[in-house]
C-alpha distance (Angstrom), angle and dihedral (degrees) to the residues before:
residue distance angle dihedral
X1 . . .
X2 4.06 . .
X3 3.74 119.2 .
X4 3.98 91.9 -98.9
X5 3.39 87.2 60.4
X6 3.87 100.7 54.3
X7 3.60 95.9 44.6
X8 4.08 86.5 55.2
X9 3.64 90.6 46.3
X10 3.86 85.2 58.1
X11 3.39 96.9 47.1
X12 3.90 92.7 45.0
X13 4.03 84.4 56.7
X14 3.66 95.3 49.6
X15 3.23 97.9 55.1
X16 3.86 92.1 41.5
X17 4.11 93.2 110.9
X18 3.30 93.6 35.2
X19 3.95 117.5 124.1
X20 3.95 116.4 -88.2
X21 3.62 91.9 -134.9
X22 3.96 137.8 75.5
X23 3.30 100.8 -127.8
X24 3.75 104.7 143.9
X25 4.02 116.7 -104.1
X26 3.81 110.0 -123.5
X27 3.81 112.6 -144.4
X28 3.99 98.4 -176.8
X29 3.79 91.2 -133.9
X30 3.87 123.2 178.5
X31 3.29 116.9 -98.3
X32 3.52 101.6 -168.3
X33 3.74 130.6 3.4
X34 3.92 113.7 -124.5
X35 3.41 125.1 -12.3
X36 3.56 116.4 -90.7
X37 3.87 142.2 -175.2
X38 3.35 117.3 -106.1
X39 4.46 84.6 -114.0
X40 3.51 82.1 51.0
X41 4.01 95.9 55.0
X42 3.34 89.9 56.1
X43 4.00 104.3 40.5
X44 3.83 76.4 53.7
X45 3.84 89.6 52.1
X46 3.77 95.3 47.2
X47 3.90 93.1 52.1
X48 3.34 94.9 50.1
X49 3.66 96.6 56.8
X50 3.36 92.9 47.2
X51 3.90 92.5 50.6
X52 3.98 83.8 58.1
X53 3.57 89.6 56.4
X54 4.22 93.7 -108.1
X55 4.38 106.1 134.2
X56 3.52 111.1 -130.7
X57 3.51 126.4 -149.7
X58 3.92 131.4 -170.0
X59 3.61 144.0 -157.3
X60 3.94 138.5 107.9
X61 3.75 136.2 -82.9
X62 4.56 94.1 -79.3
X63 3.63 91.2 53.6
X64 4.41 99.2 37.8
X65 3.94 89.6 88.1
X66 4.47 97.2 46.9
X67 4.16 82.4 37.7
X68 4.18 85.3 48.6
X69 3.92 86.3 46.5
X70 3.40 97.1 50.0
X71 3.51 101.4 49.2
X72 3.77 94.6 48.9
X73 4.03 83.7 47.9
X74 3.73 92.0 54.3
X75 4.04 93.3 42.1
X76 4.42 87.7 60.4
X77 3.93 80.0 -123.9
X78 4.02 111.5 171.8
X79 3.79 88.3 176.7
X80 3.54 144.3 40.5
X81 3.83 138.5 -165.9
X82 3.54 118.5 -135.1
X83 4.42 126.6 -174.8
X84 3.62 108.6 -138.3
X85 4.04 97.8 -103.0
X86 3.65 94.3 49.5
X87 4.22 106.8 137.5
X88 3.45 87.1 -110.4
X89 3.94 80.9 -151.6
X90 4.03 88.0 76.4
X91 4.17 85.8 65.2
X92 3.90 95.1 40.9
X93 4.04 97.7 103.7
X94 4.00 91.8 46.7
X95 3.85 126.5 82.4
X96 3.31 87.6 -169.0
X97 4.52 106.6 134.9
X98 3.53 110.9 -101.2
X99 3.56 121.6 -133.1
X100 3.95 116.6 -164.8
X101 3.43 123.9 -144.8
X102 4.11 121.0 -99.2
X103 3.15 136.0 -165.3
X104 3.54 90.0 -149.5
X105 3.93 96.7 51.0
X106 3.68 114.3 118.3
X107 3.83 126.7 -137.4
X108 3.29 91.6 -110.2
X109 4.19 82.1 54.0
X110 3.46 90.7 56.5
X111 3.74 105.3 39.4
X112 3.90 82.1 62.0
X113 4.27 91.6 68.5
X114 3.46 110.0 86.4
X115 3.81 90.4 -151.8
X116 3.58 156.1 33.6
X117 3.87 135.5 -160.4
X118 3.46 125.4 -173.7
X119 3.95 148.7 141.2
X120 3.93 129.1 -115.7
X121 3.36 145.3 -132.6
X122 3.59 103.4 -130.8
X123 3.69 136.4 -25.8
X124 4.27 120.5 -143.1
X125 3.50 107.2 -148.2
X126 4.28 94.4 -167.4
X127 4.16 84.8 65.8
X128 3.51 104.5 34.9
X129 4.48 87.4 -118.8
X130 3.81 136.5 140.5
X131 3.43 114.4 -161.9
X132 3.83 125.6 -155.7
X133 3.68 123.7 -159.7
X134 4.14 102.5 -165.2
X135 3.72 89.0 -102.3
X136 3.44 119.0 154.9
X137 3.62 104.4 -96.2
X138 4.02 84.3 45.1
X139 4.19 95.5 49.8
X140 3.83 121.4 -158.4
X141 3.93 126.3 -38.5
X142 3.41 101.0 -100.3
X143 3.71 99.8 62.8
X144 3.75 92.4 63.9
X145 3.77 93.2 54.6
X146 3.64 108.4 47.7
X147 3.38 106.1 45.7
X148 3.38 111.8 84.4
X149 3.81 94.7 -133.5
X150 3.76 132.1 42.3
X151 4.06 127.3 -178.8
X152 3.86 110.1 -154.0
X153 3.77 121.3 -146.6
X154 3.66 116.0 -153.1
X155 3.90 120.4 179.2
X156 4.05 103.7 -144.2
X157 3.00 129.7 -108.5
X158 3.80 93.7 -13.0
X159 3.53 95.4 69.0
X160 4.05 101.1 34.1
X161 3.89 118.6 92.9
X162 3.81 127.0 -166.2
X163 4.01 96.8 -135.6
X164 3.33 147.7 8.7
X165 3.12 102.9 -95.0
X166 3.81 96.6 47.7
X167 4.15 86.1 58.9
X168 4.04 89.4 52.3
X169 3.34 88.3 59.6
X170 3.48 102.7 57.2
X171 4.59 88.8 44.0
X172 3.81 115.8 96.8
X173 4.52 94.1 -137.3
X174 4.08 80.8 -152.0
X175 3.82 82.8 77.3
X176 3.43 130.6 70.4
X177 3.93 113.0 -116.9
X178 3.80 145.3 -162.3
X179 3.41 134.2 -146.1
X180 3.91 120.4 -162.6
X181 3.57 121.0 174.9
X182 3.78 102.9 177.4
X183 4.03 130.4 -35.0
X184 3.89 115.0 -31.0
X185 4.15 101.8 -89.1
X186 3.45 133.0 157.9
X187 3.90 133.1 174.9
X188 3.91 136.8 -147.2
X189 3.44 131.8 -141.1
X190 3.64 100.5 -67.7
X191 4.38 92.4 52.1
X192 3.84 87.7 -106.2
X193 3.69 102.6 157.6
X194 3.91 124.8 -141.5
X195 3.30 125.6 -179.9
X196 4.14 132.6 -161.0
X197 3.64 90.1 42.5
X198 3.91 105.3 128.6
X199 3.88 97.6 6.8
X200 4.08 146.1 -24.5
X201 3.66 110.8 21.8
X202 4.10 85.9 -161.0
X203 3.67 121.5 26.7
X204 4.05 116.8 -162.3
X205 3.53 114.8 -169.5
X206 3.79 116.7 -169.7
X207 3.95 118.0 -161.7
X208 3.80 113.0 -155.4
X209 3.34 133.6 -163.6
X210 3.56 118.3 -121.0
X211 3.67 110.2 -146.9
């Protein structure tokens, strides 16, 4: 008897008892943690972010494009990356050049845009994550992990979640997702942080008001 063997023989044991049909088992998890106001969801969001070391910025859908502007301004950015279904409304106040997103761009391409701006999907305010989807007004993967810098819209509060869970829910699993909790860091034996290692050096998340 090989090793693949005993471990199914295990397994086969295990689940001796277990009931013959599929019904599915129901576990009764939490699916959020308190019960907070919708203002509360998203203070909760905000802080969360900015204990992961993303800035967030606020303001409502008149000021988005002069807060966009601004913040590519500030950054020195020449050029910006934009997904296909970006409101191109959100880069009207910036002459910033526009680069589009191709399929056919390398990484090298890519890591030449100082920027990125794009939507999300959802944001979880318990964890501190946005989540993008690869819808249009997101783009492909890629473009939110070269470039070095990536501003974050978030609609609020239709977009922000409480849990987990909650943000799951509201994900299509046919579509390839991202989850980004802060800038890319990672640390070595001795805790020494570094940051920009596997995407976005600086991550700006802007929460808008929705009307």
């Amino acid at each position: 008897m090989n090793s693949r063997e005993r471990i199914l023989g295990r397994v086969r044991r295990a689940l001796a008892d277990a009931p013959a049909d599929e019904t599915p088992i129901v576990r009764g998890y939490l699916r959020e943690h308190g019960r907070l106001t919708v203002a509360q969801t998203v203070e909760l969001l905000a802080e969360n972010l900015a204990d992961y070391r993303a800035l967030v910025h606020r303001t409502d859908a008149a000021g988005l494009p002069v807060l966009i502007a601004g913040l590519l301004d500030k950054r020195g950015a020449a050029s910006v990356l934009v997904p296909p279904g970006l409101d191109e409304e959100w880069l009207a106040a910036t002459g910033v050049t526009r680069v589009a997103d191709r399929a056919e761009d390398t990484p090298f391409e890519l890591d030449r845009v100082d920027s990125v701006v794009t939507a999300c999907a959802v944001a979880i305010a318990e964890t501190g994550t946005i989540v993008l989807d690869g819808s249009p007004d997101q783009g492909r993967r890629r473009i939110t992990l070269v470039p070095d810098h990536h501003i974050c819209v978030v609609r609020v509060p239709g977009q922000v979640v409480s849990s987990v869970p909650q943000g799951l829910e509201r994900l299509d699993p046919a579509r390839p997702s991202t989850w980004i909790s802060g800038p890319s860091a990672t640390s070595d034996i001795e805790l020494d942080r570094v940051e920009g290692v596997h995407g976005p050096r600086t991550l700006e998340v802007i929460l808008v008001g929705e009307d």
